[in-house]
FILOZA-996596 format. One record per residue (C-alpha): residue in three letters; x, y, z. Coordinates in steps of 0.001 Angstrom, whole numbers, always signed. Layout:
  code       xx       yy       zz
   ALA        X        Y        Z
...
//
This chain:
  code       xx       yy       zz
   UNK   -11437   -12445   -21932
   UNK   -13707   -12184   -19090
   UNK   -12979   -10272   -16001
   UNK   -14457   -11018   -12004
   UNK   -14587    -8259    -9544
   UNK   -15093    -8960    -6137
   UNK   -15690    -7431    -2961
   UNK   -17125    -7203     +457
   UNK   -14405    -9107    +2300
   UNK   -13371    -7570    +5656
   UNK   -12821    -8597    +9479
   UNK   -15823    -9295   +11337
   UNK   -16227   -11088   +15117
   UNK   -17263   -14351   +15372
   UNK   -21383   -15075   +15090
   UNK   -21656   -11239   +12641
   UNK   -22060   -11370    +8623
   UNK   -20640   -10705    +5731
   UNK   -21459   -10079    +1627
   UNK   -19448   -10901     -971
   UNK   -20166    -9523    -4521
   UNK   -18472   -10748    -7947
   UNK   -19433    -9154   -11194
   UNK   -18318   -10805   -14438
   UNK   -17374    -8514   -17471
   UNK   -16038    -8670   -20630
   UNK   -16850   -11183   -24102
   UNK   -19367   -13593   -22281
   UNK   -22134   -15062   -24487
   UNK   -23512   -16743   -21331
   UNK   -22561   -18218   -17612
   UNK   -23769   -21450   -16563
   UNK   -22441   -21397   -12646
   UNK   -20671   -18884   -10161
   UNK   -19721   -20040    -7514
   UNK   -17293   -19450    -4501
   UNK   -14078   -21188    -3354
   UNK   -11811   -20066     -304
   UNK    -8716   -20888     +371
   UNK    -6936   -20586    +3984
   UNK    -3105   -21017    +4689
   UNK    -1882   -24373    +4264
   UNK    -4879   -25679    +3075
   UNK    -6317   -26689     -597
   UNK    -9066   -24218    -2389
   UNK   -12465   -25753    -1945
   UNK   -15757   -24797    -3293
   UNK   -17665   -23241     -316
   UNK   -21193   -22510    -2800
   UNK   -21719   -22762    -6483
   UNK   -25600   -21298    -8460
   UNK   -26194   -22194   -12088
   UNK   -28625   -19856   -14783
   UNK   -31391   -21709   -13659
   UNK   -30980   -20683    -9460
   UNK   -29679   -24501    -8806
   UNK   -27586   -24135    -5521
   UNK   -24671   -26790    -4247
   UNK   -23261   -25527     -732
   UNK   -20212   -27143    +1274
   UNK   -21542   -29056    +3995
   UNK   -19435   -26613    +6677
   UNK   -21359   -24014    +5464
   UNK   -24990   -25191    +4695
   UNK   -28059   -22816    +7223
   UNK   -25475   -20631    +7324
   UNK   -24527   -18784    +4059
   UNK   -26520   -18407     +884
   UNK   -25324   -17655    -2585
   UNK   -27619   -15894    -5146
   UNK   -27111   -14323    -8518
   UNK   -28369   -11448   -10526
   UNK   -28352   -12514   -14731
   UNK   -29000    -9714   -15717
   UNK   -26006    -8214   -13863
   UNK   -23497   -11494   -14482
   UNK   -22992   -11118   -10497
   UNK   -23164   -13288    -7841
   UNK   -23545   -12986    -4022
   UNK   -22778   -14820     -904
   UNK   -24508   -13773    +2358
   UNK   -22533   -15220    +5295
   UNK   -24163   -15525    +8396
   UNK   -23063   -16655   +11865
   UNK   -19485   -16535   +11147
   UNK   -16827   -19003   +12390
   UNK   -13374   -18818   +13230
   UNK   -12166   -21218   +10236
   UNK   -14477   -19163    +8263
   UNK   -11244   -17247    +7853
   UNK    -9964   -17561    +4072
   UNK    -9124   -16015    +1027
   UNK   -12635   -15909     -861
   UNK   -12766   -16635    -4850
   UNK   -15032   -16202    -7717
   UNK   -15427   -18450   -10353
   UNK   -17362   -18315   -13515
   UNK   -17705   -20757   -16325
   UNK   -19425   -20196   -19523
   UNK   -19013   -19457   -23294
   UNK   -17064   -16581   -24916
   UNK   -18974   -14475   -27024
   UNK   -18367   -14711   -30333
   UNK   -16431   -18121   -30313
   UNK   -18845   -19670   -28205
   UNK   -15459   -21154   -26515
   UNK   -16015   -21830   -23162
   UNK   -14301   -20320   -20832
   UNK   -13760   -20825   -16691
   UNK   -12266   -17569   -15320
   UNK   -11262   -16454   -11217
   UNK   -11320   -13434    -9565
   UNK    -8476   -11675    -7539
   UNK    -9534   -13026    -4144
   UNK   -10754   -11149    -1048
   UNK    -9836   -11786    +2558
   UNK   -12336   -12615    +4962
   UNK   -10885   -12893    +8427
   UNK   -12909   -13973   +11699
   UNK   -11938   -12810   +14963
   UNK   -12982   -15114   +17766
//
């Protein structure tokens, strides 16, 4: 089983930052991309950025010059520095992680809890 433990969600105005950390834990033989969804009321999850082992980056176009996601492999975390904030910024922020199972070698795709970012206008 693998395990992702976020934080760094909070309220912020509109136009400040924010950093979200995930760290992965548990049988993992390897991760081949984090990434980060959000999810606001009423609306479907969407992939906001996603990083694979080799530092290739995919951003949603609503947030591209504005946030950047990064990862640490020797850590199994990931980051996502969010800069000039928006309103509909405002979401419940998710890790992902998909790799193999140590082990198995199974692969596995797990989630995190979620952590609220809210943006005050």
């Amino acid at each position: 089983q693998v395990q992702l433990v976020e934080s760094g969600g909070g309220l912020v105005q509109a136009g400040g930052s924010l950093r979200l950390s995930c760290a992965a834990s548990g049988s993992i033989f390897s991760i081949n991309t984090m990434g980060w969804y959000r999810q606001a009321p009423g609306n479907q999850r969407e992939l906001v950025a996603a990083i694979t082992s080799g530092g290739i980056t995919n951003y949603a176009d609503s947030v591209k010059g504005r946030f950047t996601i990064s990862r640490d492999n020797t850590k199994n975390t990931v980051y996502l520095q969010m800069n000039s904030l928006k309103p509909e910024d405002t979401a419940v922020y998710y890790c992902n992680a998909r790799g193999l199972y140590s082990g198995s070698f199974a692969g596995f795709r797990s989630w995190g809890q979620g952590t609220q970012v809210t943006v005050s206008s």
